[in-house]
N, CA, C and O of each residue as an XYZ file, in Angstrom:
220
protein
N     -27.204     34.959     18.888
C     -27.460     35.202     20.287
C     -28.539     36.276     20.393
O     -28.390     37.283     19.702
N     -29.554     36.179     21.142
C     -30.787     36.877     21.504
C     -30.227     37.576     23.035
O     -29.369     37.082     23.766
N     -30.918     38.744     23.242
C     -30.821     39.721     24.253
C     -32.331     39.861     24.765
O     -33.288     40.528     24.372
N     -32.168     39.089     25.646
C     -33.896     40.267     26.262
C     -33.529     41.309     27.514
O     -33.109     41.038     28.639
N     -33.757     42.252     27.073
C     -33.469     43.177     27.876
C     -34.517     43.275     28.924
O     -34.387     44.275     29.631
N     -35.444     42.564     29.191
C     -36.325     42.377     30.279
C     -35.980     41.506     31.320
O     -36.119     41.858     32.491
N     -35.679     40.744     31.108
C     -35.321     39.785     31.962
C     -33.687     39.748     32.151
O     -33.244     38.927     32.953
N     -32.882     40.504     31.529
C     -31.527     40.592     30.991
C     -30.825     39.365     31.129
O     -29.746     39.226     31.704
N     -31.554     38.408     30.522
C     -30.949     36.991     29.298
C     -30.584     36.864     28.339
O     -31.038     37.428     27.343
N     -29.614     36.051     28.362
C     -29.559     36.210     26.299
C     -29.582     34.161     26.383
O     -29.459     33.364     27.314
N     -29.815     34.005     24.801
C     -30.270     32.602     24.357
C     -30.370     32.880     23.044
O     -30.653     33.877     22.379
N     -29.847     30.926     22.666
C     -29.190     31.125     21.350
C     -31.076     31.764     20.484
O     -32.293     31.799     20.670
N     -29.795     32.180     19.391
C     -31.509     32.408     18.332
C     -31.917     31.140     17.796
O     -31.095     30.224     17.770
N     -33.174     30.958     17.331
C     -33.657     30.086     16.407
C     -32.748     29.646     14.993
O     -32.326     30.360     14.083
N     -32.661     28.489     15.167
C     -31.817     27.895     13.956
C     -32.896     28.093     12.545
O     -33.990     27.531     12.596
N     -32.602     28.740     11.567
C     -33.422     28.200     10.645
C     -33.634     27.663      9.788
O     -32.534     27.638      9.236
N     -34.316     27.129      9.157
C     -34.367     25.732      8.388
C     -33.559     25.684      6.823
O     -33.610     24.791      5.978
N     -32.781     27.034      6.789
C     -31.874     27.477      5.554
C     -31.628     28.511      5.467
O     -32.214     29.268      6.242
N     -30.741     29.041      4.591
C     -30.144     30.443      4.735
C     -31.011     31.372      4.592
O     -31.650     31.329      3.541
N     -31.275     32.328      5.422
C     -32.338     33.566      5.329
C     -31.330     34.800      5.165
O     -30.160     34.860      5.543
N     -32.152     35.841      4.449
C     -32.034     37.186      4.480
C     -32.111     37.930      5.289
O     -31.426     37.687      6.282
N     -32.830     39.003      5.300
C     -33.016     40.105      6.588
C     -33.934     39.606      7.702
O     -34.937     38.960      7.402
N     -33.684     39.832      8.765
C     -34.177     39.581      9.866
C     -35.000     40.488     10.776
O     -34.316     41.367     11.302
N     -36.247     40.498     11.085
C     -36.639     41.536     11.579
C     -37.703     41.188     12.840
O     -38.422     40.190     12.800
N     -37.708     41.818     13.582
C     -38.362     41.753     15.396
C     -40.221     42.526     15.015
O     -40.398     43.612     14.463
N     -41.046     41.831     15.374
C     -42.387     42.393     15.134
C     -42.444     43.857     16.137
O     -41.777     43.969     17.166
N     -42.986     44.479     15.827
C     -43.087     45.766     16.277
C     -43.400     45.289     18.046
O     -42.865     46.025     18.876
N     -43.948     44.511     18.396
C     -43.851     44.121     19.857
C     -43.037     43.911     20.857
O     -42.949     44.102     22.070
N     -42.111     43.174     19.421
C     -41.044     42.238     20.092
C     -41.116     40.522     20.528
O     -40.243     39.698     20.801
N     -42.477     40.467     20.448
C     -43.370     38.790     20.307
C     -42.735     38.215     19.004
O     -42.794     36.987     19.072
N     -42.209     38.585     17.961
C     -42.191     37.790     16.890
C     -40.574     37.889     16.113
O     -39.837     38.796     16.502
N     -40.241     37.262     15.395
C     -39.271     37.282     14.881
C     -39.208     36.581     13.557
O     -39.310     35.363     13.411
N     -39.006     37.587     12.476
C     -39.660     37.248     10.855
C     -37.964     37.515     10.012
O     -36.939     38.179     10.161
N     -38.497     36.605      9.194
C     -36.878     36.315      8.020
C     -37.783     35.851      6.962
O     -38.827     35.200      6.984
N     -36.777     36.603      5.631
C     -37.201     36.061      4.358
C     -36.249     34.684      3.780
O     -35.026     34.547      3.805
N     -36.829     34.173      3.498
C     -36.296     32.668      2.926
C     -36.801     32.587      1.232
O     -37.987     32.577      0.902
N     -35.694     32.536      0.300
C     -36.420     32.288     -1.003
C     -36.896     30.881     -1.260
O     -37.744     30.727     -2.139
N     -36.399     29.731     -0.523
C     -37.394     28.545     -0.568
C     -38.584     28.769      0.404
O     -39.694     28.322      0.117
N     -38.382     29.396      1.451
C     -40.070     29.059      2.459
C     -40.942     30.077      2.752
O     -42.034     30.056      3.319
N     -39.947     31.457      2.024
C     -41.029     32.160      1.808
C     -40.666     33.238      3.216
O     -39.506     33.630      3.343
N     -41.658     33.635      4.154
C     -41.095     34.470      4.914
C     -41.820     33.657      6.363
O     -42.904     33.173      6.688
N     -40.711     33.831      6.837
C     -40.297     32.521      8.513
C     -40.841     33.671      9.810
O     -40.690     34.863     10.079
N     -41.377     32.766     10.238
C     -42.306     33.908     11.615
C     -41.714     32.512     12.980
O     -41.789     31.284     12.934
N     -41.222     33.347     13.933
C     -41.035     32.818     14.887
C     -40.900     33.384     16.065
O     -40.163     34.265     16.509
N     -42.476     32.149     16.874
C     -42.697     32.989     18.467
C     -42.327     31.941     19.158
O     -41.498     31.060     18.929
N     -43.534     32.276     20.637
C     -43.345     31.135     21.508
C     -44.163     30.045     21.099
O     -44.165     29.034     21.802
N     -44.976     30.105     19.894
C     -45.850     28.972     19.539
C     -45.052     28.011     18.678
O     -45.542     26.914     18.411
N     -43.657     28.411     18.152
C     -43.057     27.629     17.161
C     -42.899     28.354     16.350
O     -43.279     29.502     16.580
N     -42.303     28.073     15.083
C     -41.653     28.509     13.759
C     -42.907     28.306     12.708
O     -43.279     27.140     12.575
N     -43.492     29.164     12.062
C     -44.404     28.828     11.031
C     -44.009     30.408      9.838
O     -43.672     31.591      9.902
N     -44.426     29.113      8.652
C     -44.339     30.144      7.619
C     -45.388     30.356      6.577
O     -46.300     29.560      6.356
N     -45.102     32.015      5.659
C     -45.741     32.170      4.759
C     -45.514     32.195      3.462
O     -44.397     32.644      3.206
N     -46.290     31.813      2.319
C     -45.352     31.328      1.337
C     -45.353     33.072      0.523
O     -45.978     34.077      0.862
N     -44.363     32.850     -0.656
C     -44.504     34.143     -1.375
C     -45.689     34.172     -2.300
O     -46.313     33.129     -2.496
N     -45.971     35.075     -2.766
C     -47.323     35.382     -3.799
C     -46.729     34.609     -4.873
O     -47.322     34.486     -5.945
């Protein structure tokens, strides 16, 4: 469950495409990043879910 304290809504979070690790909010608050050891590290805005792979 997501909180926006701006609009004071909440909505489910993004499902993600497998079990992730730590979860973390971009310093904005625009983004929302998880490490995945298959996909690498998971970025998700309002443009969709895209990822980066590991080195």
């Amino acid at each position: 469950m997501l909180w926006d304290p701006a609009t004071q809504v909440s909505s489910l979070a993004p499902e993600p495409p497998e079990t992730v690790g730590r979860m973390e909010w971009s310093p904005d608050g625009q983004k929302l990043y998880a490490a995945s050891q298959k996909h690498g590290v998971l970025c998700w805005s309002a443009d969709g879910l895209r990822h980066f792979d590991l080195p």
